[in-house]
Backbone bond lengths (Angstrom), bond angles and torsions (degrees), N, CA, C in turn:
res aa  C-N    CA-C-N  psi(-1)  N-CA   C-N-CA  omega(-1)  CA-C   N-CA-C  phi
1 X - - - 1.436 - - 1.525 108.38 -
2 X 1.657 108.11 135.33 1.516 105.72 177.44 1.712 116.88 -64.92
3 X 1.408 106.61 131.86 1.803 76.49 -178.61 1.051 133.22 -128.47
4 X 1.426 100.51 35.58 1.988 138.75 -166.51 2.065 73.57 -104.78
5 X 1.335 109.86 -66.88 1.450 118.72 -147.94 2.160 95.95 -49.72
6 X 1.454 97.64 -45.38 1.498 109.72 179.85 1.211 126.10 -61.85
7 X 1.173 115.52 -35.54 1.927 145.73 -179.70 1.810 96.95 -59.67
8 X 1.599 109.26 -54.36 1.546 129.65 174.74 1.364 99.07 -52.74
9 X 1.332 132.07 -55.31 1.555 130.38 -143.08 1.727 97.75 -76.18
10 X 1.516 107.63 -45.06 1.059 106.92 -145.67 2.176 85.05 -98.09
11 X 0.889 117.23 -7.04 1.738 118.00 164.72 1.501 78.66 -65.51
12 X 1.065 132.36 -83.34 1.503 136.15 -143.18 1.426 97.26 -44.15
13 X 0.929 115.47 -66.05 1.656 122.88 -164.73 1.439 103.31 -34.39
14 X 1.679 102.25 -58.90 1.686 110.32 -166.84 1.201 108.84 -62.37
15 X 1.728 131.39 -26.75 1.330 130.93 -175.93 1.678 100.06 -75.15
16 X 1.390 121.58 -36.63 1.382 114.61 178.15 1.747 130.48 -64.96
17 X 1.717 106.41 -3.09 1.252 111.03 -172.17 1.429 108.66 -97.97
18 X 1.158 114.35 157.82 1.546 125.44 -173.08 1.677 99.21 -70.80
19 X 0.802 131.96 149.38 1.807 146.88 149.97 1.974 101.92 -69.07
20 X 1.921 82.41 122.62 1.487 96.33 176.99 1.636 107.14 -89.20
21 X 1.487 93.92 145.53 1.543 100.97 173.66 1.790 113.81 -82.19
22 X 1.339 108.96 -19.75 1.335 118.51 169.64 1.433 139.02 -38.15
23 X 1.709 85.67 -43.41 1.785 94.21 179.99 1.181 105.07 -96.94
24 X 1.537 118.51 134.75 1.431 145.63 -174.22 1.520 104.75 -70.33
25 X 1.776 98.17 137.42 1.392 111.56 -164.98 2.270 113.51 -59.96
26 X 1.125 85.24 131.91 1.880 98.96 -177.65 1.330 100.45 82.88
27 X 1.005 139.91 40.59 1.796 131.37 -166.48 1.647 95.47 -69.34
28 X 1.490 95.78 -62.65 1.221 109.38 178.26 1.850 124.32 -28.00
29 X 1.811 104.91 -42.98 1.320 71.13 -146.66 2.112 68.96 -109.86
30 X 1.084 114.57 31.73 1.665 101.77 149.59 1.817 111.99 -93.42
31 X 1.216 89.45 -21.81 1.604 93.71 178.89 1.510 101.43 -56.04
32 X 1.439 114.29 -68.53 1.834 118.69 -178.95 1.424 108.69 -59.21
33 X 1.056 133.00 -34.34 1.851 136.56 170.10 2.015 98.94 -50.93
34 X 1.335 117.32 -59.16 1.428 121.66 178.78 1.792 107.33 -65.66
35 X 1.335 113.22 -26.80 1.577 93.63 170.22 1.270 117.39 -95.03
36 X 1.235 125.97 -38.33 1.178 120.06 156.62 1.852 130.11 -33.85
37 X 1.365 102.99 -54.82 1.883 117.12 159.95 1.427 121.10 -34.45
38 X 1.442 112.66 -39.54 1.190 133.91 -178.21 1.568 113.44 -86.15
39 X 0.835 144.98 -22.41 1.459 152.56 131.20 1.595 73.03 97.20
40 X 1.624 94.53 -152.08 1.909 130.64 -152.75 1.424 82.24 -88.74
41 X 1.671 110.44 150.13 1.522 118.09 152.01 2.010 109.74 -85.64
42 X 1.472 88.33 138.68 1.728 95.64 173.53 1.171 108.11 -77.80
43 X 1.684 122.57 111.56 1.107 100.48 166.31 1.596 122.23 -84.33
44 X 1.085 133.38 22.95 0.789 115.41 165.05 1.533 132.01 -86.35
45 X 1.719 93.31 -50.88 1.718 102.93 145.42 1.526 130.94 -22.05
46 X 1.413 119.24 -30.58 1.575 125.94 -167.47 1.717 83.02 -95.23
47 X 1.525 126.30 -61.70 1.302 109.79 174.32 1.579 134.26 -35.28
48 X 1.453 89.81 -51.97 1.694 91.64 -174.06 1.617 113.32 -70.22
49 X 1.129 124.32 -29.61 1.669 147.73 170.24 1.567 93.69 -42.88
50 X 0.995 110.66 -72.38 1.512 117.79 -158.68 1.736 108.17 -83.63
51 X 1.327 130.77 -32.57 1.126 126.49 169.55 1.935 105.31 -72.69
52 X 0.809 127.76 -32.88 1.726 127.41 157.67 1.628 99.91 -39.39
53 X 1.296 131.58 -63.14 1.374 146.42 -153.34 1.397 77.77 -51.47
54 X 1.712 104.15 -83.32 1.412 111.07 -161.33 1.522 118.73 -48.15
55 X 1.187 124.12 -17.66 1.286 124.01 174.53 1.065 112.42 -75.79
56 X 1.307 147.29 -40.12 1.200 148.83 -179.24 1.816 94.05 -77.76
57 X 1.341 138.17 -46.63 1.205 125.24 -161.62 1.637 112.83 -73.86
58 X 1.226 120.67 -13.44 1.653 144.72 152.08 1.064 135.12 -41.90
59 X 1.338 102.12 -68.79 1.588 136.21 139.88 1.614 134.46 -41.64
60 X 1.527 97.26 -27.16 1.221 106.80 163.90 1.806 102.54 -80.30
61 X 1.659 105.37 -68.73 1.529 108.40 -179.00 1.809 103.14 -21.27
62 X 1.102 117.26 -67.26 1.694 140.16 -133.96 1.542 84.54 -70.64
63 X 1.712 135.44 -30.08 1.439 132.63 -177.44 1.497 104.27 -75.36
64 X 1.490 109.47 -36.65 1.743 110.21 -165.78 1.466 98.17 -79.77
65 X 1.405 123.26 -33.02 1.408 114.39 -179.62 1.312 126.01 -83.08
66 X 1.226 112.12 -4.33 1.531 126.98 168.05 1.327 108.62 -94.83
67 X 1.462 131.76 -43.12 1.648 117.43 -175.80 1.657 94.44 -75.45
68 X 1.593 133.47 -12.56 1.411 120.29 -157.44 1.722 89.06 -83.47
69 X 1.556 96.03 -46.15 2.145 91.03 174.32 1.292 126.67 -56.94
70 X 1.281 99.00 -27.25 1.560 107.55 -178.84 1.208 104.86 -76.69
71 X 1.275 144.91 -74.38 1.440 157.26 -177.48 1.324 118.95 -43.69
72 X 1.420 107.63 -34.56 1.703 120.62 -167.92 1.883 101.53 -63.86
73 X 1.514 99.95 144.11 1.241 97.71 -166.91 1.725 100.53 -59.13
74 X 1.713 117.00 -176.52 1.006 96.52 174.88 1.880 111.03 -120.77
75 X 1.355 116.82 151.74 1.518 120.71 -161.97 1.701 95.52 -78.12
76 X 1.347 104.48 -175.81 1.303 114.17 -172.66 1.554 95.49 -109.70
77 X 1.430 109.70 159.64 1.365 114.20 -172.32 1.863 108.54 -105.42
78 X 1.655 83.77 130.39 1.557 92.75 -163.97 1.645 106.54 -68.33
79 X 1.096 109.44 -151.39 1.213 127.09 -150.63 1.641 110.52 -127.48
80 X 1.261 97.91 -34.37 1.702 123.03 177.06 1.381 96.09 -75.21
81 X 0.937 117.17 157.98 1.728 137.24 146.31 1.417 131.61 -79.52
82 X 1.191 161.24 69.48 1.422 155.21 -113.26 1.800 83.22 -86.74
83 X 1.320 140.98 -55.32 1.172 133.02 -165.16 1.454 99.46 -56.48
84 X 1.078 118.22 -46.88 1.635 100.59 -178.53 1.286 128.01 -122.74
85 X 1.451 102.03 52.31 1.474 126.60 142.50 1.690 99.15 -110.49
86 X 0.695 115.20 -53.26 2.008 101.09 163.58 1.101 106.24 -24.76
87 X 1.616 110.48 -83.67 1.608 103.65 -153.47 1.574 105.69 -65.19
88 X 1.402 130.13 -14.33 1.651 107.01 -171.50 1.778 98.27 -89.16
89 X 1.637 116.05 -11.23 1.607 100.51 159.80 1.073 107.19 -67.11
90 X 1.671 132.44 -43.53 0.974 99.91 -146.04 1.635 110.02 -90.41
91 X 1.314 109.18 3.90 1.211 107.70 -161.47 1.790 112.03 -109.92
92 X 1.457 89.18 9.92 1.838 105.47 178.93 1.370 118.13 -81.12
93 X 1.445 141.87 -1.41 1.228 138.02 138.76 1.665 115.30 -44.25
94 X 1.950 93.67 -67.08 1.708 89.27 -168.96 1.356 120.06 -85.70
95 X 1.286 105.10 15.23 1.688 101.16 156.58 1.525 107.11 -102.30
96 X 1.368 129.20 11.06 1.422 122.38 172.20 1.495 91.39 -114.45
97 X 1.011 145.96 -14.47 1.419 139.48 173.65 1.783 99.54 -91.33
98 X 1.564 138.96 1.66 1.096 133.68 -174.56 2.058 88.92 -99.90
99 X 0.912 134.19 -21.01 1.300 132.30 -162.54 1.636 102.45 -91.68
100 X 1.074 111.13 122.08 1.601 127.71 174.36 1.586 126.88 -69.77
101 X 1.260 121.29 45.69 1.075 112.67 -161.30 1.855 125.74 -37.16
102 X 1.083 103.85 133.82 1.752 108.41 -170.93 1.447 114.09 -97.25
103 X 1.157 131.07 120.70 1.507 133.42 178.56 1.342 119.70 -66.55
Protein backbone atom coordinates (compact mmCIF):
# COMPACT_ATOMS: atom_id res chain seq x y z
CA UNK A 1 0.00 0.00 0.00
CA UNK A 2 1.17 3.54 -1.02
CA UNK A 3 1.55 5.37 2.18
CA UNK A 4 2.46 9.00 1.14
CA UNK A 5 -0.86 8.46 -1.25
CA UNK A 6 -2.92 7.35 2.24
CA UNK A 7 -1.21 9.94 4.66
CA UNK A 8 -2.84 12.57 1.68
CA UNK A 9 -6.33 10.91 1.78
CA UNK A 10 -6.79 10.87 5.21
CA UNK A 11 -5.06 14.86 5.68
CA UNK A 12 -7.82 15.55 3.22
CA UNK A 13 -10.56 14.10 5.08
CA UNK A 14 -9.50 15.97 8.36
CA UNK A 15 -9.21 19.30 6.37
CA UNK A 16 -12.84 18.58 5.10
CA UNK A 17 -14.38 18.39 8.67
CA UNK A 18 -15.98 21.18 10.45
CA UNK A 19 -14.06 22.40 13.81
CA UNK A 20 -15.90 21.29 17.05
CA UNK A 21 -16.94 23.82 19.50
CA UNK A 22 -16.81 21.03 22.13
CA UNK A 23 -13.21 20.73 22.69
CA UNK A 24 -11.89 23.20 25.20
CA UNK A 25 -9.56 25.91 24.12
CA UNK A 26 -5.48 24.57 23.96
CA UNK A 27 -6.60 20.93 24.72
CA UNK A 28 -4.20 19.98 22.41
CA UNK A 29 -1.27 21.44 23.54
CA UNK A 30 -1.93 20.51 27.51
CA UNK A 31 -2.30 17.13 26.15
CA UNK A 32 1.62 17.38 24.70
CA UNK A 33 2.67 19.56 27.99
CA UNK A 34 1.30 16.12 30.09
CA UNK A 35 3.34 13.85 27.74
CA UNK A 36 6.10 15.58 27.61
CA UNK A 37 5.93 15.86 31.92
CA UNK A 38 5.95 12.31 31.79
CA UNK A 39 9.24 11.89 30.16
CA UNK A 40 10.76 8.20 28.83
CA UNK A 41 9.60 4.88 30.48
CA UNK A 42 12.65 3.05 32.41
CA UNK A 43 12.89 0.08 31.11
CA UNK A 44 14.65 -1.13 33.40
CA UNK A 45 12.40 -0.19 36.27
CA UNK A 46 9.49 -2.24 34.38
CA UNK A 47 12.11 -5.21 34.47
CA UNK A 48 13.07 -5.08 37.93
CA UNK A 49 9.17 -4.42 39.02
CA UNK A 50 8.06 -7.44 37.49
CA UNK A 51 10.99 -9.84 38.08
CA UNK A 52 10.38 -8.91 42.10
CA UNK A 53 6.65 -10.17 41.31
CA UNK A 54 8.01 -13.34 40.03
CA UNK A 55 10.24 -13.74 42.84
CA UNK A 56 7.92 -13.60 45.38
CA UNK A 57 5.34 -15.77 43.19
CA UNK A 58 8.20 -18.72 43.33
CA UNK A 59 8.66 -18.26 46.64
CA UNK A 60 5.27 -18.50 47.17
CA UNK A 61 5.13 -21.96 44.90
CA UNK A 62 8.49 -23.23 46.82
CA UNK A 63 6.32 -22.70 50.55
CA UNK A 64 3.20 -24.75 49.16
CA UNK A 65 5.50 -27.42 47.86
CA UNK A 66 7.36 -27.81 50.90
CA UNK A 67 4.43 -27.75 53.55
CA UNK A 68 2.54 -30.24 50.77
CA UNK A 69 5.89 -32.76 51.41
CA UNK A 70 5.90 -32.08 54.72
CA UNK A 71 2.24 -32.59 55.59
CA UNK A 72 1.53 -35.29 52.98
CA UNK A 73 0.67 -38.41 54.70
CA UNK A 74 3.53 -40.67 54.73
CA UNK A 75 3.79 -43.96 52.14
CA UNK A 76 5.07 -47.21 53.21
CA UNK A 77 8.50 -48.25 52.35
CA UNK A 78 8.82 -50.53 49.45
CA UNK A 79 10.67 -53.36 49.06
CA UNK A 80 12.65 -52.35 45.87
CA UNK A 81 15.52 -50.11 46.12
CA UNK A 82 14.96 -47.02 43.77
CA UNK A 83 18.96 -46.81 43.29
CA UNK A 84 18.97 -50.06 41.86
CA UNK A 85 16.15 -50.11 39.82
CA UNK A 86 17.84 -46.97 38.23
CA UNK A 87 20.94 -48.38 37.52
CA UNK A 88 19.52 -51.79 35.95
CA UNK A 89 17.31 -49.18 33.61
CA UNK A 90 19.81 -47.50 33.06
CA UNK A 91 22.15 -49.97 32.39
CA UNK A 92 19.77 -52.31 30.10
CA UNK A 93 20.95 -51.14 26.71
CA UNK A 94 24.66 -52.14 27.49
CA UNK A 95 23.87 -55.31 28.77
CA UNK A 96 21.77 -55.98 25.55
CA UNK A 97 24.53 -54.62 23.37
CA UNK A 98 27.06 -57.06 25.60
CA UNK A 99 25.15 -60.27 24.11
CA UNK A 100 26.49 -61.72 20.81
CA UNK A 101 23.78 -62.70 19.00
CA UNK A 102 24.51 -66.21 17.16
CA UNK A 103 23.08 -67.08 13.72
Amino acid sequence: MNLEKLQKTILAAARRQTLDDRVPYAFEQRIVALIAARGAADAWAFWTRNLWRAAASCVGVAVVCGATSLFAPGTTVSKNDLSQDFEITLLASVDQGDSVPTP
